[in-house]
N, C-alpha and C positions, 0 to 999 in steps of 0.2 A: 361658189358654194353649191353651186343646183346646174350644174354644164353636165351632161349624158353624154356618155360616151358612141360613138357610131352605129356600134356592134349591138347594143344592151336592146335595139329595137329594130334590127335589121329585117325581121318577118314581120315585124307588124304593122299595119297600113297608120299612113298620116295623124286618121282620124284616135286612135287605138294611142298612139305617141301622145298624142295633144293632152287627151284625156288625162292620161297614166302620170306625164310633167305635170297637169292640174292639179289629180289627184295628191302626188308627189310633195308639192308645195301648200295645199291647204294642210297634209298632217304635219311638215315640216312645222309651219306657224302655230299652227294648235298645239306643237309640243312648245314653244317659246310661251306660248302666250299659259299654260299649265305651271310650266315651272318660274313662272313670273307669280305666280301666286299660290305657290310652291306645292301643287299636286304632283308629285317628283312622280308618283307609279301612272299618273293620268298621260304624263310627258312621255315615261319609258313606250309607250303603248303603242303612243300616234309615230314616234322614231323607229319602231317593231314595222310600223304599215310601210314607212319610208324606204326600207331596207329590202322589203319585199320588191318592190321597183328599180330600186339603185342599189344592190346590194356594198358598192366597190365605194360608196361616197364618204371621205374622211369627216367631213363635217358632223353628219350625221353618228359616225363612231364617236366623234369629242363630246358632241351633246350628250349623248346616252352614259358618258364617262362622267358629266357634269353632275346627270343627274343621282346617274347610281353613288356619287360622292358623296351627295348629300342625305342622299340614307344610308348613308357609312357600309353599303355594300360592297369595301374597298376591293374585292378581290375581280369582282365585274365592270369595276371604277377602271381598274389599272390595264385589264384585258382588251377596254375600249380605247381609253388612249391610246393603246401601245397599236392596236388592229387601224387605227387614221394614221399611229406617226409611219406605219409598214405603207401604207397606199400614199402616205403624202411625207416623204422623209425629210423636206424642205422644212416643212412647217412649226417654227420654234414652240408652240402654244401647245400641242399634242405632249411634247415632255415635259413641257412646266406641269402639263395637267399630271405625267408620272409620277413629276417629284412632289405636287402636294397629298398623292396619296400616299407615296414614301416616307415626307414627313410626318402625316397626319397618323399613322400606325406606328413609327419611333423606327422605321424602318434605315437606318442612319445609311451602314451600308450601302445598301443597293440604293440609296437617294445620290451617293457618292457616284456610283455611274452614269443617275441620270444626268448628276451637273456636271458631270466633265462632260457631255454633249453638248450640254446649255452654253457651256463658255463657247464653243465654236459661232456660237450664236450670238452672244452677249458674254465681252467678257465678265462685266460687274458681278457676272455668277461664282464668282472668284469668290468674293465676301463671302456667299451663303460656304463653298468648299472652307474655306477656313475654320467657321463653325462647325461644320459636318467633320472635320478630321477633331476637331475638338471635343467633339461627342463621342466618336468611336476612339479615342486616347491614343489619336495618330499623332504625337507632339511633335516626332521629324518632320513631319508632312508641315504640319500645319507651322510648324516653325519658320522655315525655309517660304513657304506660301506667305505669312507675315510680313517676313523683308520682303521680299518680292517687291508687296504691294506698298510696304512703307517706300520704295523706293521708285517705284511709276506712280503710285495714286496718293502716297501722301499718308502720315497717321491719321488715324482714328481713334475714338477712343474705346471701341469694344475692340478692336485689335490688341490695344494697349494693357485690356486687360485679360485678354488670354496672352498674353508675353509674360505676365505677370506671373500668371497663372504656370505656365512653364517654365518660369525662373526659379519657380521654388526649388527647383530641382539642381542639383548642384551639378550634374550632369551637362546639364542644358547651359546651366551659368558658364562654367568652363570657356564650351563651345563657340559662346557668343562674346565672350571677352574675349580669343584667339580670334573671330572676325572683326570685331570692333579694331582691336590693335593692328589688324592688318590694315582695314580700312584708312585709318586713320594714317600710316604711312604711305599706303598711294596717295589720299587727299588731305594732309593737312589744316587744311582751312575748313574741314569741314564742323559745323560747331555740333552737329547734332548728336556725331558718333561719340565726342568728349561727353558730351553731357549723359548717352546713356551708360557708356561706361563707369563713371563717376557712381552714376546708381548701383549700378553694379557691386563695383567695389564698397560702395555704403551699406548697401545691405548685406554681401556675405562678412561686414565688420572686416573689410580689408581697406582700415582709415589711411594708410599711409600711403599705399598705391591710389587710394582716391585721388590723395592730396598732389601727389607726382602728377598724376592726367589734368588737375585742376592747374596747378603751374606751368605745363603744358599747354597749356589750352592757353593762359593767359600770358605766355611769351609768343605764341603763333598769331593771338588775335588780341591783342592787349585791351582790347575795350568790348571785351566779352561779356556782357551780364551772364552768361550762364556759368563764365570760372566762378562767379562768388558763390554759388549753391555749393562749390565741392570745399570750397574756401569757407565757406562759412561752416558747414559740419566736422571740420578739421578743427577749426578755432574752438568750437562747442567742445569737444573731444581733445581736446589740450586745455580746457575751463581759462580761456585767454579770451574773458568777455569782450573785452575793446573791440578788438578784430572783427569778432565776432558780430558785435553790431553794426561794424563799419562795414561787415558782409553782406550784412543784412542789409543796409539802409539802401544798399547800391540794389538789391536785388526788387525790395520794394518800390524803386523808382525806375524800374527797367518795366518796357512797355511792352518787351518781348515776351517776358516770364509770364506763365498764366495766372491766375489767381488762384487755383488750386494746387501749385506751385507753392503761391508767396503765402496760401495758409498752413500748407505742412511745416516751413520753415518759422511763420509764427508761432506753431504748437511746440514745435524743438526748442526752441527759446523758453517757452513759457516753461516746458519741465526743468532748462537750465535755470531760471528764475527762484524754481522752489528751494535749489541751496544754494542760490546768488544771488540771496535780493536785494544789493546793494545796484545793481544794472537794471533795476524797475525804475530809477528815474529816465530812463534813457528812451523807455517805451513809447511814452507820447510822442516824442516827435517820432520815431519810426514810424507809429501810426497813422501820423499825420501826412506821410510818402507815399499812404495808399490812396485807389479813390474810394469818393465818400461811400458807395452802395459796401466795396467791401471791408471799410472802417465798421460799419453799423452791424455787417453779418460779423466779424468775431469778435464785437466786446464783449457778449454773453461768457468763451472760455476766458477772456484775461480777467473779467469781472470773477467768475469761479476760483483762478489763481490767486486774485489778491483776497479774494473770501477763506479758501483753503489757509492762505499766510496770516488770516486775521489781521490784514491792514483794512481797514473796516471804510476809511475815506476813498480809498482806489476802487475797491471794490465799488462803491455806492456809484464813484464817478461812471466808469463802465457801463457797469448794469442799470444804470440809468439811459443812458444812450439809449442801451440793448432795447427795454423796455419801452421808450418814446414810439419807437419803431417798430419795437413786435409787441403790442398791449393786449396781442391774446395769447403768450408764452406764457402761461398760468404756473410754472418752474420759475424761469426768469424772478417774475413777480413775488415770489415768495425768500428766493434767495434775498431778492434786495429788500423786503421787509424785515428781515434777520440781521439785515448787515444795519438797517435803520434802529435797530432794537437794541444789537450792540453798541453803535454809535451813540445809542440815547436820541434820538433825533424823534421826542415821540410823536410831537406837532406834524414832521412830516409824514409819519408813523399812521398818523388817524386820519387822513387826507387821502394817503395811498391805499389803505385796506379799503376805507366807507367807500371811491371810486371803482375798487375791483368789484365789493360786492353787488352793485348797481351792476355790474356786465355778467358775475359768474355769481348769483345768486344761491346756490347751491355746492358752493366748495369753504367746507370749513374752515381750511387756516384763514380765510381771510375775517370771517367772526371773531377769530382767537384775534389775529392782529389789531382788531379793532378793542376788543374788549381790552387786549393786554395796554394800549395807547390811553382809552379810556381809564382804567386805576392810574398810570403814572400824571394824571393831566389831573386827576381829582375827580374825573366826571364819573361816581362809583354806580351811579343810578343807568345811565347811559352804555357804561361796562359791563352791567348785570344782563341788559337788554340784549344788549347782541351777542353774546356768550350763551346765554339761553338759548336763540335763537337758531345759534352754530352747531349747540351740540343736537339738535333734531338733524344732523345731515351729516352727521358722526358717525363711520361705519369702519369698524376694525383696525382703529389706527390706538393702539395703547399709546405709543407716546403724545402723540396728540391730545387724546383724551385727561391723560394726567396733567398734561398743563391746561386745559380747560377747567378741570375743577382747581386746580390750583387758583387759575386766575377769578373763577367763583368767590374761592374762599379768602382771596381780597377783595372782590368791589362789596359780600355783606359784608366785610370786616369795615369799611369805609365807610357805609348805611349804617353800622352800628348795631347789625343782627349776630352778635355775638355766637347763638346754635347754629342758624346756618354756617356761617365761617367755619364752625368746626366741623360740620359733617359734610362740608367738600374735602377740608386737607384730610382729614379723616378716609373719606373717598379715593384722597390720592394714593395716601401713604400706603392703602389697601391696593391699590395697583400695581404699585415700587413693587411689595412685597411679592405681587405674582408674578410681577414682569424677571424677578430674579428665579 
């Protein structure tokens, strides 16, 4: 960092040399020790004195690059780096220092040239290029960079989701379904290219060709978990529930498949469910093929699904789970107090709300839950109490609000205050009337 070159002191005696490196070195440090406690102009100053002495020293350009960055002086930032990477072209850290002014300015492009130098360097600067063609709407570029890398380094999942992002394109689908099928006849056994194709085919709604690559796939490697994803959305798509669980159940117990995987194919189920719900007995044990962390993460939608059907026991069952396990999903909580309300269950009804309001002290439905528990229990005195109490933290919810007075104007109907009971339903009916 601090070596002088022969020439830089050729007339000047010993003593004059000694000095000048001294010199050299205390503003050196004095600029470290400034922008360590970030007097970035105090820094520029003592690297000014530096240069005076060593005018050719790349070190001292990267600093003054550091510094002018962080006063967003980009245009002096980028002239420094670039003035060390010309006297030291070795040095990979002089163009990172480029590309963080190119990216810090949205400078996409010309950030593009600096990392294709970076790679010579490091290839992993690949990833940052795949974004950067991403940015500047280079999709060939970055397309063809994608496989690349899915093919020496493996997916990713921010890769995954600019493929995605390029698949929208039917252009692009095409393209990549004429490699995929090629693929797929040099290597056969390869499962990966079946299963993206499959995608493929699933989403431009070409079920039938899925289905062929999924049968494919599972004559080449017969004990493929990934044929049942193509197999199972075929079976969905022919409304051949059986199968279709039996796709499912193999795919849930596969240790290959991800878990964001096995919950898309539980959502796709769950919509088959809304006009199949004769195949909801079949759910539990599905569920039960998953492990427990992601049992617990989606009973909240199947609890929704049997809520949406008004099976009011599946529902309760689910979202109980849900609930046990997330006790601050303050949604959750309130679906399954509804589903308790339909069910009648009000005993559990007055148990569940009076615990939430102890945690969420300020969210009304749980007041209403409580008060609406309380009339059906008798307890009209204790109903009154917490209804009361709920509507102080009542703010802009009309429907809300109309079943709170409503439920007013049972617990004084119950106390036996016959005026109040009327001028809550009174209250309500006033509400109905604006709400229309």
């Amino acid at each position: 960092m601090f070596c002088v070159s022969a020439p830089a002191f050729a007339q000047k005696e010993p003593d004059d040399i000694a000095l000048a490196e001294d010199a050299f070195q205390d503003n050196f440090y004095e600029s470290l020790k400034q922008k360590g406690i970030e007097n970035y102009d105090k820094a520029i100053l003592s690297l000014e004195k530096c240069l005076k002495t060593q005018p050719e020293n790349a070190a001292v350009y990267s600093e003054l690059g550091k510094n002018y960055l962080q006063l967003k002086d980009y245009k002096k930032a980028y002239d420094s780096f670039e003035k060390a990477s010309k006297i030291d072209p070795l040095n990979k850290w002089f163009f990172v220092g480029m590309y963080d002014v190119c990216y810090q300015t949205r400078d996409y492009n010309h950030a593009i040239v600096i990392v294709t130098k970076l790679i010579e360097f490091d290839a992993n600067y690949k990833e940052d290029l795949t974004s950067l063609y991403m940015y500047t709407d280079q999709f060939d570029k970055a397309l063809a960079l994608i496989n690349e890398l899915d093919e020496t380094a493996g997916k990713n999942p921010q890769r995954e989701i600019y493929k995605l992002q390029i698949m929208k394109d039917a252009k692009y689908q095409l393209a990549e379904k004429d490699q995929l099928l090629n693929a797929i006849k040099k290597n056969p056994k390869d499962e990966s290219k079946y299963t993206a194709l499959i995608y493929l085919y699933s989403e431009s709604n070409q079920e039938e060709k899925a289905f062929e690559i999924a049968k494919k796939l599972e004559k080449e490697i017969p004990d493929s978990d990934f044929a049942q994803i193509g197999l199972f959305k075929f079976h969905l798509n022919n409304n051949d529930g059986e199968k279709a669980v039996a796709s499912m159940n193999k795919v849930f117990e596969s240790k290959q498949i991800t878990p964001k995987v096995k919950a898309k194919i539980l959502q796709e189920f769950l919509i088959f469910l809304k006009t199949n719900p004769k195949y909801s007995t079949e759910l539990d044990k599905s569920i039960s093929l998953l492990p427990n962390e992601d049992q617990v993460g989606l009973t909240k939608e199947i609890g929704r699904v049997f809520y949406g059907q008004k099976n009011w026991e599946r529902a309760i069952y689910y979202l109980e789970i849900y609930c046990k396990n997330n006790p601050q999903d303050v949604e959750a909580s309130i679906l399954l107090m509804q589903a308790y309300t339909e069910n009648k269950q009000f005993d559990v009804l007055n148990k569940k709300a009076n615990t939430m309001i102890d945690f969420f002290p300020m969210q009304p439905e749980f007041y209403y839950y409580s008060g609406l528990a309380g009339n059906q229990l008798k307890n009209y005195k204790k109903a009154k109490e917490m209804l009361e109490m709920g509507m102080d933290y009542l703010v802009e919810n009309r429907d809300l609000e109309i079943n709170f007075n409503i439920q007013l104007g049972e617990a004084y109907n119950g106390l036996g205050d016959s005026k109040k009971k009327e001028q809550y339903f009174a209250k309500a009916e006033q509400l109905l009337k604006q709400k229309k």
